[in-house]
GURO-882380 format. One record per residue (C-alpha): x, y, z. Coordinates in steps of 0.2 Angstrom, whole numbers, plus 5000, padded with zeros to 4 digits. Layout:
N
REC     u     v     w
REC     X     Y     Z
...
//
This chain:
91
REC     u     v     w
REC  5001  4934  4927
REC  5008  4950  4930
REC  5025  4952  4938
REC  5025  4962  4956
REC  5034  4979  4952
REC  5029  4986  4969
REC  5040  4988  4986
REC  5035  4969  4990
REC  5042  4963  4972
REC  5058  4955  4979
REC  5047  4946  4991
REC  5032  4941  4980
REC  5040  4945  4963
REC  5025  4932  4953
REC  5015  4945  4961
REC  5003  4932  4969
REC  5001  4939  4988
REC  4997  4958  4980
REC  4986  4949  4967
REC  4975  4942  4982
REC  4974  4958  4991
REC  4966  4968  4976
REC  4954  4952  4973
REC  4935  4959  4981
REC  4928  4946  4991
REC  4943  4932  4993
REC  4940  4921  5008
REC  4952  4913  5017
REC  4954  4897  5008
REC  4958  4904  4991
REC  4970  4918  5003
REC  4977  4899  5009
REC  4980  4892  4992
REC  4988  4907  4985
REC  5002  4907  5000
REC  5003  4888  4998
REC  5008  4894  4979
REC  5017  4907  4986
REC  5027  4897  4997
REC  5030  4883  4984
REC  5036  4895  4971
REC  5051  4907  4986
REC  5068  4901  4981
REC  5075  4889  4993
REC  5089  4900  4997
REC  5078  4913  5004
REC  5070  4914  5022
REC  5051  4911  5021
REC  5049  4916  5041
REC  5058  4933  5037
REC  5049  4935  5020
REC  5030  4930  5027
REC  5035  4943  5043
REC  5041  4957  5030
REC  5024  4953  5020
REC  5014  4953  5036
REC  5022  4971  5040
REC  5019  4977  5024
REC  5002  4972  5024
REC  4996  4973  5040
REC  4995  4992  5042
REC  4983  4996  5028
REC  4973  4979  5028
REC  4973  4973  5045
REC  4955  4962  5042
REC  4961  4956  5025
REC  4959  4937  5025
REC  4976  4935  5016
REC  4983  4947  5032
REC  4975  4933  5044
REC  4984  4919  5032
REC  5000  4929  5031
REC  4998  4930  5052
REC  4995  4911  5052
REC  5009  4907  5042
REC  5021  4915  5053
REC  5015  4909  5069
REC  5020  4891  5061
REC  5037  4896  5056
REC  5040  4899  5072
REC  5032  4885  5083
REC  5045  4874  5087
REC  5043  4856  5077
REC  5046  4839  5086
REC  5063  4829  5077
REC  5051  4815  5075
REC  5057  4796  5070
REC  5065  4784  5082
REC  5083  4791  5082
REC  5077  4807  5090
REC  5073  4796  5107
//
């Protein structure tokens, strides 16, 4: 797979979320599987919810009905919803 040399590469630098916007006809599951990638492959020192909202602005503006744009939107909306601290120790 070619390596992302574009103004997204520090983001997305296996190039998988600029792969998925020159695919014709991707739905939204294979858009979901290539974040899931994506989000497997970010270097844990980075922030995904700053990295997913930098993506989302990127690509927002000239692909606003992209389905990868609509998974990029969902994937920030949970970033930021707040989790429960689950488990008995949280009560």
């Amino acid at each position: 797979m070619p390596r992302n040399t574009g103004p997204t590469a520090a983001l997305d630098p296996r190039g998988l979320i600029v792969e998925a916007y020159r695919i014709d006809g991707i739905g939204a599951e294979d858009c979901r599987t290539i974040y899931f990638d994506w989000a497997l492959g970010v270097d844990a020192a980075r922030d995904m919810k700053s990295d997913t909202a930098a993506l989302v602005a990127h690509y927002a503006a000239t692909e606003p009905d992209h389905p990868m744009t609509a998974v990029l939107r969902e994937g920030l909306a949970q970033a930021e919803a707040p989790r429960r601290r689950g488990g008995r120790r949280a009560r």
